[in-house]
C-alpha angles and dihedrals in degrees: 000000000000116000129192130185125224132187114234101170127026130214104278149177144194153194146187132176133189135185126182137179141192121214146182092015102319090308095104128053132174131171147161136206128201114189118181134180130196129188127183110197136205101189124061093216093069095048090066097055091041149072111230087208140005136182132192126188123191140176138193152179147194129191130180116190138173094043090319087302091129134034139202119199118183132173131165120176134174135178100190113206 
């Protein structure tokens, strides 16, 4: 019987980060996010279909105003390649 051996899963690691603070009462709030993976691989045929590394930064907001009556919600994200 002939056997082979294939990497399905290469050594990986990852990483995701997260701050977050309130401001002027509660009625503020900014915060940003980093997530990172990085993969070491062993097979060639994996490093085709995936990325070695990858990084992704975001940021958001949120604002009430007028005794909480209104709300702003923003959020803007990117993982450049």
């Amino acid at each position: 019987s002939d056997r082979f051996e294939q990497e399905v899963e290469p050594a990986t690691n990852y990483f995701i980060g997260r701050v977050s603070r309130e401001m002027q009462d509660g009625n503020l709030e900014v915060g940003g996010i980093f997530t990172s993976v990085v993969r070491s691989f062993d097979d060639d045929a994996l490093r085709s279909s995936l990325n070695a590394h990858s990084e992704g930064v975001g940021i958001d907001g949120e604002y009430w105003w007028s005794n909480r009556n209104y709300h702003w919600l923003g959020q803007a994200a990117i993982s450049p390649d």
